[in-house]
VEXRO-674048 format. One record per residue (C-alpha): residue number from 1; x, y negated, z. Coordinates in Angstrom, 1 decimal. Layout:
<recs>
NUM,X,Y,Z
...
</recs>
This chain:
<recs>
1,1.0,-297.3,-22.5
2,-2.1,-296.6,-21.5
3,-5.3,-297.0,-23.8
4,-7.7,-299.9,-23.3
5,-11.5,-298.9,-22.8
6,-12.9,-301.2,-25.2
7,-16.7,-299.9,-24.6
8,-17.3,-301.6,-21.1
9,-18.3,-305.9,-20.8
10,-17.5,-308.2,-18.4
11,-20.3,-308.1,-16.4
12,-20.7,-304.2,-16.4
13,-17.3,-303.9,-15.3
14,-17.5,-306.5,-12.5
15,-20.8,-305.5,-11.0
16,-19.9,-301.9,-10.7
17,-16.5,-302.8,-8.9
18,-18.4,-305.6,-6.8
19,-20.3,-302.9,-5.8
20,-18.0,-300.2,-5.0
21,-15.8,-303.0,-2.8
22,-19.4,-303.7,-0.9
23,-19.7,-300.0,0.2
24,-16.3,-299.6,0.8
25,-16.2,-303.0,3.3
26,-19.6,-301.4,4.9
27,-17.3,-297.9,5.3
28,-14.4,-299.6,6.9
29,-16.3,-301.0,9.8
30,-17.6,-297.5,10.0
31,-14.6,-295.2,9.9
32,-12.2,-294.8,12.5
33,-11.2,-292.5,15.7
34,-14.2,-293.4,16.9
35,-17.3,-293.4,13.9
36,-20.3,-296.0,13.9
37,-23.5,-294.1,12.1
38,-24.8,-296.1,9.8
39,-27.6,-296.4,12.6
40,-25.8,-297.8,15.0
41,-24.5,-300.8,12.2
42,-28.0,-301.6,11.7
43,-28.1,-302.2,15.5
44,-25.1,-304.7,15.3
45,-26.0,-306.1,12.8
46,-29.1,-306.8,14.4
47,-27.6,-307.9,17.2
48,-28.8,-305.0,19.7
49,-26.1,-303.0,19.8
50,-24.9,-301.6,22.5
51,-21.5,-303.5,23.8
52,-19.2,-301.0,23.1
53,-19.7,-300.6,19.4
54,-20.4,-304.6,19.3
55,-16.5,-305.3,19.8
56,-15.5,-302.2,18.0
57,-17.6,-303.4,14.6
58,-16.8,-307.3,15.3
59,-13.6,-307.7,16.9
60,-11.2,-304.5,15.5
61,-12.7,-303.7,12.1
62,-14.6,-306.6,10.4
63,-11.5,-308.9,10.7
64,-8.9,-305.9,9.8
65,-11.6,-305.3,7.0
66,-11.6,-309.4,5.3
67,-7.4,-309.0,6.4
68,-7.3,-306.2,3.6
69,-9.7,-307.7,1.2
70,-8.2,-311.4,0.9
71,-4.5,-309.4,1.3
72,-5.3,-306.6,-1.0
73,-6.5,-309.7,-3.5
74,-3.3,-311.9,-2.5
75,-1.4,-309.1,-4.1
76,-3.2,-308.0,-7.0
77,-3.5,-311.9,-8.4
78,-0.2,-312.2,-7.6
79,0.8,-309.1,-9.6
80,-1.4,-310.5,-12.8
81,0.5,-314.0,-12.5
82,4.2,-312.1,-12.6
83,3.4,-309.7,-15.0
84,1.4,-312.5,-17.0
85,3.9,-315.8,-17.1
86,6.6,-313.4,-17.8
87,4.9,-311.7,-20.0
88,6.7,-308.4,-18.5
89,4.2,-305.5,-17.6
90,7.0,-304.3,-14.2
91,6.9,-307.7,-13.2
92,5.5,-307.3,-9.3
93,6.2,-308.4,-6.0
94,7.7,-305.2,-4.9
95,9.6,-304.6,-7.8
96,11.3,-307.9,-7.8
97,12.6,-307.8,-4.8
98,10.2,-310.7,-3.5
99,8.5,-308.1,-0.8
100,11.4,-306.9,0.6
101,13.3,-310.1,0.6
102,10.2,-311.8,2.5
103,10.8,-308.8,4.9
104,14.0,-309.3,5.7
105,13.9,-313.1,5.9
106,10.7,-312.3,8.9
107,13.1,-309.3,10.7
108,15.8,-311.9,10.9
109,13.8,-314.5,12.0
110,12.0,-312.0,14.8
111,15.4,-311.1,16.1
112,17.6,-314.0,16.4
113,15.1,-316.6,16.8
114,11.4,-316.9,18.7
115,9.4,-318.3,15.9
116,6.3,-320.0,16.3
117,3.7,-317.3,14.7
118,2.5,-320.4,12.5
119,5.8,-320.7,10.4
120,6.1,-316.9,10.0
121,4.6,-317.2,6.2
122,7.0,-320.5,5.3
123,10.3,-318.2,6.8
124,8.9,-315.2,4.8
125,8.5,-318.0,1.7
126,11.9,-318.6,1.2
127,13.2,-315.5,1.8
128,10.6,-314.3,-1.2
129,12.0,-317.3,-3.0
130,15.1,-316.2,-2.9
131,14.7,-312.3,-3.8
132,12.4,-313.2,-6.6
133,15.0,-315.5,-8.2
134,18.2,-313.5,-7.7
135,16.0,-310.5,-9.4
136,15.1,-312.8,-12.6
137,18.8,-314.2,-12.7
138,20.2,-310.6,-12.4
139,17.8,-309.4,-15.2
140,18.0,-312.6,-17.1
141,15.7,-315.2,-17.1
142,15.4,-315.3,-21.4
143,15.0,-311.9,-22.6
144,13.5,-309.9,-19.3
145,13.6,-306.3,-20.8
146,11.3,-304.1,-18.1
147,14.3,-301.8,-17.3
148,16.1,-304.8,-16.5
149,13.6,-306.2,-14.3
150,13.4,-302.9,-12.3
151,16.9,-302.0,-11.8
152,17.4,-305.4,-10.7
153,14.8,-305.4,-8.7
154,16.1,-302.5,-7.1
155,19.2,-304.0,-6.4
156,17.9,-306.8,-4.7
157,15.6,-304.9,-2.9
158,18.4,-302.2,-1.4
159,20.5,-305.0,-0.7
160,17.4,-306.9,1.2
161,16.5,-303.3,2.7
162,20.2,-302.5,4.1
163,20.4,-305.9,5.6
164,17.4,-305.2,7.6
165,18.2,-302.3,8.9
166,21.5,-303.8,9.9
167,19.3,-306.5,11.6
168,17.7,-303.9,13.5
169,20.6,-302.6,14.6
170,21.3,-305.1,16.8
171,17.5,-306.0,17.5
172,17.4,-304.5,20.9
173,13.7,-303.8,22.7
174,12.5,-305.2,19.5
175,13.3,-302.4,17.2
176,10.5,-300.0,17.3
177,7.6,-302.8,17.6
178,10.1,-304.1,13.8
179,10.3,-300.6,12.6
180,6.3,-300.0,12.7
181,5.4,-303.6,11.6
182,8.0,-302.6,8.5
183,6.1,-299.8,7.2
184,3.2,-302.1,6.5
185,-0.1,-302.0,8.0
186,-3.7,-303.9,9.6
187,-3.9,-302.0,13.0
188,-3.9,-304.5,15.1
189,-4.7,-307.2,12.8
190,-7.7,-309.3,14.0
191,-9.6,-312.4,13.9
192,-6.7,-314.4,15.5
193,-4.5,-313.0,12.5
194,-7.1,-313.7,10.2
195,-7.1,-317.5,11.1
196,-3.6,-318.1,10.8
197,-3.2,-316.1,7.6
198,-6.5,-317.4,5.4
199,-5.3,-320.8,4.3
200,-2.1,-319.1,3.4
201,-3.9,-316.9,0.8
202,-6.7,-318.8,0.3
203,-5.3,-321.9,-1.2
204,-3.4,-320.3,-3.5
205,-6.0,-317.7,-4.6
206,-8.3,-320.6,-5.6
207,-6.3,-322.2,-7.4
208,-4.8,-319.8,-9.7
209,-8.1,-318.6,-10.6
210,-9.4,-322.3,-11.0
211,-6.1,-322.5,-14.1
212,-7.6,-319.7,-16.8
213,-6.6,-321.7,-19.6
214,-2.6,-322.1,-19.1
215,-2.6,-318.2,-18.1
216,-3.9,-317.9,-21.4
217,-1.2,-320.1,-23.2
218,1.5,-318.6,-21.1
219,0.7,-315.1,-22.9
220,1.8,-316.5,-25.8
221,5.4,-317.6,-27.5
222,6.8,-320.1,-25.5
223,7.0,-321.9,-29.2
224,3.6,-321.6,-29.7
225,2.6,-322.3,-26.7
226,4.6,-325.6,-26.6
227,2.6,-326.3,-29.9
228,-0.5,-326.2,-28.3
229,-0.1,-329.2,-25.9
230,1.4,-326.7,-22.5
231,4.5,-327.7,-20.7
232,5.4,-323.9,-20.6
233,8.6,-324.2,-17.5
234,6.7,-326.2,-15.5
235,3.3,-324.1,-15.6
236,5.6,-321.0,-15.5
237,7.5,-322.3,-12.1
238,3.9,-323.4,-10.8
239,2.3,-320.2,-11.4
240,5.5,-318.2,-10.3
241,5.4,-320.4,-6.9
242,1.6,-319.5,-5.9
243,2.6,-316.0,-6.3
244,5.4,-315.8,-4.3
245,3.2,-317.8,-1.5
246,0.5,-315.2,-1.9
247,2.7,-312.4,-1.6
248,5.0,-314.0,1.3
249,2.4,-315.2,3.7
250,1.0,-311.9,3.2
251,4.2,-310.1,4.6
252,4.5,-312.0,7.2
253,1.2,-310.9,9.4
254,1.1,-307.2,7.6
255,4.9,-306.0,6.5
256,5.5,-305.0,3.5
257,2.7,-303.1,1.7
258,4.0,-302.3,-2.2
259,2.3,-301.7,-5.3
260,-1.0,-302.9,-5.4
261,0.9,-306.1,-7.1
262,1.8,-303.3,-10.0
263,-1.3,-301.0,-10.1
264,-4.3,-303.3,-10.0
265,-3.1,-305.5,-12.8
266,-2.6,-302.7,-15.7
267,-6.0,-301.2,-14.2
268,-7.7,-305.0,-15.3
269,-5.7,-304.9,-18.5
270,-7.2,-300.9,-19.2
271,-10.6,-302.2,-18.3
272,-10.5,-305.4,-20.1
273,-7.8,-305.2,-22.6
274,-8.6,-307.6,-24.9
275,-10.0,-310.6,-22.9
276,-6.8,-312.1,-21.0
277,-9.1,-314.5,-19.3
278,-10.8,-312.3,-16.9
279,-7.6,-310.5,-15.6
280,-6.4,-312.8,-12.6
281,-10.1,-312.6,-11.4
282,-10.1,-308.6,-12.1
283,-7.1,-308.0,-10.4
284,-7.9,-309.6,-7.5
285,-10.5,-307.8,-7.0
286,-9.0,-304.4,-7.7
287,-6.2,-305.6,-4.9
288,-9.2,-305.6,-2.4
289,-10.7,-302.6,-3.2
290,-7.2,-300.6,-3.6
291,-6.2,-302.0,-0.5
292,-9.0,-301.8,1.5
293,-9.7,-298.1,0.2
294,-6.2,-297.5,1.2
295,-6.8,-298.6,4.9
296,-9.7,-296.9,5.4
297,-7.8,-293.6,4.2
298,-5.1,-294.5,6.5
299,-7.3,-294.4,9.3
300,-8.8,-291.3,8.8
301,-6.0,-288.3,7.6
302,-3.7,-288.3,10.8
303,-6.6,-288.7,13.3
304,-6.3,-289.0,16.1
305,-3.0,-291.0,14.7
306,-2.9,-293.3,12.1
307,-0.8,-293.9,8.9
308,0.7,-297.1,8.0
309,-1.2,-298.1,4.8
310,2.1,-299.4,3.2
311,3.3,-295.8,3.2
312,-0.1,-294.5,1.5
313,0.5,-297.5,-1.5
314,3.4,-296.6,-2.1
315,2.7,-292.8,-2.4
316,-0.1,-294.4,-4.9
317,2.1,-296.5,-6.7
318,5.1,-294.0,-7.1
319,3.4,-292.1,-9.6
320,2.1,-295.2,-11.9
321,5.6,-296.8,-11.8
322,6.8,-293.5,-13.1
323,3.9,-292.8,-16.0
324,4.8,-296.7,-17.0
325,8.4,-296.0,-17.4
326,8.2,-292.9,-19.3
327,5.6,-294.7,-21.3
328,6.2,-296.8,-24.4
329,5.7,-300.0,-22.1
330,6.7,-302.8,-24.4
331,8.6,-306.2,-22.8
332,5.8,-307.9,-23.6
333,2.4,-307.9,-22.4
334,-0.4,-307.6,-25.3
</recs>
């Protein structure tokens, strides 16, 4: 397990990181095939640009840009709140089988039906809802051992994963547009999206970090807890429920884009180890900056192409998941 830096406070830690997610936003509406100097945002911000680099800035990256940063924070949060109320440090969306049951439940819905783009997040809800529970019933809902949780997540999620490619199959002209939206990514992704998908995350996110104090109690015994006055099943199914929202809604506008649920929460917990009650806050905002970063990358290393940033997470995340479970991760979160 990794060691906690014990040396850094609150507000060092989130200044520095507010900071860093500033520069990179004012980067992404830079970067691209086609660069903006630093000049030339001046001049849009200023509103003299020329037209040109106006809709460039303003209509393709500033909305892709808050699209990563609300996502990338939909998914961290959401990350903190599994691994939290389970008190299980592989708890994740994308190891529980929630992100690729979302998926499939959105392919399916794409092919055989013509849904209205408004109930995209609800169709990609219950499909979450139903991955995320057949995970924790496979793993065992009392004594969720971290190897348990993974290899049935990884049931659930090849199971989810071979009925959407059976789905595609039979998806017709659909296929490609399915197989590029299923590698996870923003191109494309603009104010319109942005409208549609806010309250969806939005909600949620305000909540969850508006509840610090049964967080807190959920990291406990479920005895002890229960001592102190907290209903623990109910908080645990509320807090459970906002995740899966966060993480489904997400999916259903991006695709599937993995392990920034798992990374940016054991980065909050490194930074901050021993004060539970900034970590939903901390996460969330290490899901915007891991996401966002990992746009911006995405844009730039196949140029004049670009990468689907759920490929480049997961090349992140690979490595992490690997280090934790060749690390003395314990089943419980300290």
């Amino acid at each position: 397990m990794t060691e906690p830096i014990h040396s850094l406070r609150p507000p060092a830690v989130f200044g520095l990181l507010s900071l860093a997610l500033g520069l990179l936003f004012l980067l992404g509406l830079m970067a691209g095939s086609r660069w903006v100097s630093p000049g030339a945002l001046a001049t849009v911000l200023a509103g003299t640009s020329d037209l040109l680099t106006t809709i460039t800035v303003t209509e393709l990256r500033l909305p892709r840009n808050l699209i990563g940063l609300l996502g990338g924070a939909a998914l961290g949060l959401a990350g903190a709140v599994m691994q939290g109320v389970t008190r299980n440090q592989l708890a994740s969306p994308g190891l529980t089988g929630v992100i690729a049951s979302a998926a499939l439940a959105t392919v399916a819905m794409r092919t055989f039906g013509t849904p209205n783009a408004l109930w995209l997040p609800m169709i990609a809800l219950a499909g979450g809802l139903v991955g995320g529970a057949l995970t924790f019933a496979v793993a065992g809902h009392r004594q969720m051992r971290p190897d348990r949780v993974v290899l049935a997540g990884i049931a659930v999620t090849s199971m989810a994963t071979a009925l959407t490619t059976a789905i595609l199959l039979v998806s017709g002209s659909e296929a490609a547009e399915l197989y590029h939206w299923l590698a996870g990514s923003l191109m494309g992704r603009g104010w319109h999206q942005l409208h549609m998908l806010a309250p969806w995350l939005l909600l949620p996110l305000l909540i969850l970090l508006a509840m610090p104090r049964p967080f807190r109690l959920l990291q406990l015994d479920d005895e002890l807890a229960l001592a102190m006055g907290l209903s623990v099943a109910r908080w645990r199914a509320i807090f459970m429920i906002l995740a899966l929202v966060l993480t489904a809604s997400l999916v259903a506008f991006t695709g599937p884009i993995v392990f920034i649920g798992l990374v940016a929460p054991h980065i909050a917990r490194r930074l901050l180890a021993d004060q539970p009650q900034y970590w939903l806050p901390l996460s969330a905002l290490l899901g915007g900056l891991l996401l966002l970063a990992a746009d911006i990358l995405a844009r730039q290393l196949a140029l004049p192409q670009e990468l689907p940033v759920g490929m480049l997470t997961a090349l992140i995340g690979a490595p992490w998941l690997i280090y934790l479970l060749n690390s003395r991760t314990p089943s419980r979160s300290t």
